[in-house]
N, C-alpha and C positions, 0 to 999 in steps of 0.2 A: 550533559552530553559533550558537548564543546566539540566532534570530530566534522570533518566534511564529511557529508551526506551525498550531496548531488552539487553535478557539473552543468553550465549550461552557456551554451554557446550561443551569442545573438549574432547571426554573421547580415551583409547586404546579401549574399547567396545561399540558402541553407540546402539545395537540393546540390547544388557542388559541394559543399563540407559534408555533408551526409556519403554521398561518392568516398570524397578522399578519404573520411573516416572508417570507412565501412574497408575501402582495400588495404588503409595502413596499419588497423588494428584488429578488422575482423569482426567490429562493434554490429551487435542485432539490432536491426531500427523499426519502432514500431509509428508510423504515420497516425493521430491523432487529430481533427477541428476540435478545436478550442469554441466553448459557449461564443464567444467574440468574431468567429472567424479564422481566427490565427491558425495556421497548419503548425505544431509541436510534433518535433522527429524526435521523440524516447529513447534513449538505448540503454542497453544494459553491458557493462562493460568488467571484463573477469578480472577479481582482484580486488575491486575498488568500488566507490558509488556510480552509478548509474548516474544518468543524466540527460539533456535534451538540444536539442539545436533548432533554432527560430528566427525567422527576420528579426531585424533591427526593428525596434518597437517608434523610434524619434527620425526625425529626418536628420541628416546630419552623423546619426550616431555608427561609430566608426564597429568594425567588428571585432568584437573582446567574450576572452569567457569569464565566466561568473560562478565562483567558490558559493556553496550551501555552507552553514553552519548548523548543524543541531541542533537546537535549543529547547528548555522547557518554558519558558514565553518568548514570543517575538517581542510582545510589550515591552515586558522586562528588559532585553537584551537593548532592545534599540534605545529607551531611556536611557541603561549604563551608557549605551556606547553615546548616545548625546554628549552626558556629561562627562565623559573624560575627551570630549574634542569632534566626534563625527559629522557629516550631517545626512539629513533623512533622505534618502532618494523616493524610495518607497516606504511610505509608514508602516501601512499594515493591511495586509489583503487576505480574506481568508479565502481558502480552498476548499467548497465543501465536499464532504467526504474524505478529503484529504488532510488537511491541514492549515496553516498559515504562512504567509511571507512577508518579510521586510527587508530593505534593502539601503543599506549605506555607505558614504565616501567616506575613510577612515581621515584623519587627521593630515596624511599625505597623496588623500587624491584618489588611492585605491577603494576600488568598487567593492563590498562585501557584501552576502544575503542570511539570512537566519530563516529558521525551517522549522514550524511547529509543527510534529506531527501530528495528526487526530489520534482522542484514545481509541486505540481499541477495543473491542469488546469482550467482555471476559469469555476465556477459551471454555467449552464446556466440560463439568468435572467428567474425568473415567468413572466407570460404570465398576462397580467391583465384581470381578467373575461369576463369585456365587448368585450377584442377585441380577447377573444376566444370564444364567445356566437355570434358575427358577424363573423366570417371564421368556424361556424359551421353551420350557418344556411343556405348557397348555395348549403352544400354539402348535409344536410337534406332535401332540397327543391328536389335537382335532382335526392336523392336514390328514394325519394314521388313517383314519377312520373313512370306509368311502364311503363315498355321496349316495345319498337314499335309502342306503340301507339301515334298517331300526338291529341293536343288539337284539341277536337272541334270547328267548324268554326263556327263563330257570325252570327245571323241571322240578315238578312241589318234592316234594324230599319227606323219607320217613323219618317221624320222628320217633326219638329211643322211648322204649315203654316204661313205666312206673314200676 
């Protein structure tokens, strides 16, 4: 995948960055509690990934936003990025239902995140016309039919002579 996914903002005010976001871009914000507590302001923003804005998680910790990267493991990813110089902020947290995250200082200090998503489920196959045009026509036949009334009985019929 490799592209940014999601943006996410840790400010000390998140109900002010939500304000200025919302007037200087227009961004829709969906208010979520977090299993923890946490209030996560979601937005979806036109163009590009979507993303969230939240307290500062540390005491101390200044307000920065925070690049997703896509990835098909977090494992994976945060190993490489070990070993060519990073280090771990976040190892590895999964999301359930959602996915997973990891979080690290790259070699020069910058904060980076990797984004497993959960698989999806497979979409269900289309139905092919015909054999939805036959499993529609019994049930059309039977709504046809009113209620209580039995078919009329065949009147016996002469049979041709010898």
């Amino acid at each position: 995948m490799s592209a940014f996914v999601h943006m996410e903002l840790s400010t000390t005010d998140p109900q002010r960055a939500v304000e200025f976001y919302k007037k200087l871009f227009g961004w829709k914000f969906n208010e979520m509690k977090m299993a923890d507590g946490v209030v996560y302001n979601g937005f979806t923003a036109e163009g590009g990934p979507g993303g969230g804005i939240q307290a500062v998680q540390m005491p101390g910790q200044p307000s920065a936003w925070l690049p997703y990267v896509g990835v098909k493991s977090v494992k994976g990813a945060m190993d490489k990025a070990k070993a060519l110089g990073a280090t771990s902020i976040v190892e590895h947290i999964p999301i359930p239902g959602f996915g997973a995250l990891g979080i690290v200082s790259d070699p020069t200090g910058a904060a980076i995140a990797f984004w497993e998503a959960a698989p999806r489920p497979p979409a269900p196959k289309p139905v092919a016309k015909a054999a939805a045009k036959a499993a529609a026509k019994p049930a059309a036949k039977t709504a046809a039919k009113p209620a209580g009334k039995k078919p009329a009985a065949k009147k016996p019929g002469k049979r041709g002579k010898k």
